[in-house]
C-alpha positions in Angstrom: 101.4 88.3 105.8 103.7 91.2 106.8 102.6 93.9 109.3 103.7 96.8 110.7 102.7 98.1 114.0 103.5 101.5 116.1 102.0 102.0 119.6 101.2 105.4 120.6 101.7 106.1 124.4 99.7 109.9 125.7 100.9 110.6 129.4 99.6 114.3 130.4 99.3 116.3 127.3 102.9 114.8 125.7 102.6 112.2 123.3 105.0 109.4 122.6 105.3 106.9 119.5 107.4 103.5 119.4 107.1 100.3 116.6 106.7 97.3 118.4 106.9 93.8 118.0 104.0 91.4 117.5 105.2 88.5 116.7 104.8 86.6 119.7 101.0 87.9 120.6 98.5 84.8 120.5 95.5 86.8 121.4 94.3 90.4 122.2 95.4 90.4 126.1 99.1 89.5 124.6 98.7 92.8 122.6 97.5 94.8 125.9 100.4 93.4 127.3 102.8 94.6 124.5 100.7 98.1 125.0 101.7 98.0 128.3 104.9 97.4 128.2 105.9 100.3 125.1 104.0 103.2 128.0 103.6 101.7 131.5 103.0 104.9 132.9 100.2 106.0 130.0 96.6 107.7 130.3 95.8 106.1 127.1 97.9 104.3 124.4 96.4 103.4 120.8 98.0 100.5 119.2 98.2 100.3 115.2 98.4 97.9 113.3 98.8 97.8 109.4 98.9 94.1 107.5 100.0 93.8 104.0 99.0 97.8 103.2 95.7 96.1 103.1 94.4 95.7 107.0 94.3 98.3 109.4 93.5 97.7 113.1 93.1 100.5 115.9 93.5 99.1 119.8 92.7 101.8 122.9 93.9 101.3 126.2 92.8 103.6 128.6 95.1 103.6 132.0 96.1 100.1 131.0 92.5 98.7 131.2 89.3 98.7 129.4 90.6 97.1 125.6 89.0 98.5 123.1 89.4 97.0 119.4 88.2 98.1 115.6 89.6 96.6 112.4 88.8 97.7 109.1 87.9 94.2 107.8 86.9 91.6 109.0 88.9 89.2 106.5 91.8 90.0 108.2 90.9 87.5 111.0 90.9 85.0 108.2 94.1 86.2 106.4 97.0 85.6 109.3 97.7 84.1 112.5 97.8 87.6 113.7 94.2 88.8 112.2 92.9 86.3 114.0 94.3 86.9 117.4 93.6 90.5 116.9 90.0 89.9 115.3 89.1 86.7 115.8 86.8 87.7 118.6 84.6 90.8 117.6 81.5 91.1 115.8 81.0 93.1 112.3 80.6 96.8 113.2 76.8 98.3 112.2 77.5 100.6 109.3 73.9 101.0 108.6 74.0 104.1 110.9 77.5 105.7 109.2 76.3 108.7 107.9 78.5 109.0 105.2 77.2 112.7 104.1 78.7 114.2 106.9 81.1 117.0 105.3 82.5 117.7 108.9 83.6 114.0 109.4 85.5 114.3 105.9 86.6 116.0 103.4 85.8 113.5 100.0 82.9 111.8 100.8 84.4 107.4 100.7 83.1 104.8 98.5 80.7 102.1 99.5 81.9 100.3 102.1 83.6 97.0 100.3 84.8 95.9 103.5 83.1 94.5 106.6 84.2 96.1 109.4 84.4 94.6 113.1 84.9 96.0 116.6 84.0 99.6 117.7 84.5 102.1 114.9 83.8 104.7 117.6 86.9 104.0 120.0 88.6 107.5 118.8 85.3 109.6 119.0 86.3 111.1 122.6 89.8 112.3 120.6 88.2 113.7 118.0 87.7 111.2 115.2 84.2 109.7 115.3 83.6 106.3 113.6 82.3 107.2 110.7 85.3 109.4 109.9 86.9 106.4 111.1 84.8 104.0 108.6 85.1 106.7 105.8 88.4 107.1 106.0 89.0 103.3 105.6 86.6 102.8 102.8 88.1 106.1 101.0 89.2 105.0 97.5 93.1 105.1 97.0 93.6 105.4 101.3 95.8 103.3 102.8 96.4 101.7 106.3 99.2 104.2 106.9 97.5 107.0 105.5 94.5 106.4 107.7 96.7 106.0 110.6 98.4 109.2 109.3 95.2 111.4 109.1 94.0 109.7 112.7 97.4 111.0 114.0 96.7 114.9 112.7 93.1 115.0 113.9 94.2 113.9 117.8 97.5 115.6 117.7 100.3 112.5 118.0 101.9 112.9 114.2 105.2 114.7 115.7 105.6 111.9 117.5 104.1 109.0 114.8 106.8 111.1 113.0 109.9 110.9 114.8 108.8 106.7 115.5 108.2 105.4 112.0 110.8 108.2 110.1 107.8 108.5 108.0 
């Protein structure tokens, strides 16, 4: 299974973007470490991580501590050697609370959830992307992993610099 992954570093208010290799991560402290390393000197750095335009999954580190992880489906865990070190570990997310009327938390109201989502859908609330934009974004019908990321990267203010990283 292909991925592609781009760690987003925020020092002050000036945001930094960088692909990075994760081939040789065995488990989620190897992918804090790879955080680490892309923005040592980083408030906060997001790691994502899109498999197969299928998978997405969001990592927050804040001041190179406190991992926090959400993945769009919990098959993914199942799917690669990198799922599973990446997923492996977390428990479904509760989407029986999503409220997936709010017009505020997006603008076409998603699908059904066909996914099962693990991990904390909430890590991006505090930046301005509650989970269930989060979980609505994912279950949108047509989004991708990339487009999610892409729409994440407007609403908190990083898509200069997701821009000038990926060429995309």
């Amino acid at each position: 299974m292909s991925y592609f992954a781009v760690a987003v570093g925020r020092e002050g208010d000036d945001w930094e973007a960088a692909e990075v290799d994760l081939d040789a991560v065995a488990d989620v402290e190897d992918a804090a470490e790879v955080m680490r390393e892309a923005f040592p000197d980083a408030d906060l750095t997001l790691l994502f991580v899109d498999a197969d335009d299928e998978y997405l999954t969001v990592m927050r580190l804040d001041n190179g501590d406190d991992l926090r992880t959400f993945g769009s489906d919990a098959e993914y865990a199942s799917q690669s050697r990198l799922g599973e070190a990446l997923l492996g570990d977390l428990e479904p997310e509760d989407t029986e609370e999503i409220d997936t009327e709010d017009e505020e938390s997006i603008s076409a109201r998603p699908t059904e959830l066909d996914a099962e989502p693990v991990g904390e859908a909430d890590l991006l609330g505090d930046l301005g992307v509650p989970g269930s934009t989060l979980l609505a974004l994912c279950a949108k019908e047509g989004m991708m992993p990339s487009d999610v990321v892409s729409e994440v990267a407007g609403s908190i203010g990083f898509a200069e610099a997701l821009e000038d990283a990926t060429g995309a």
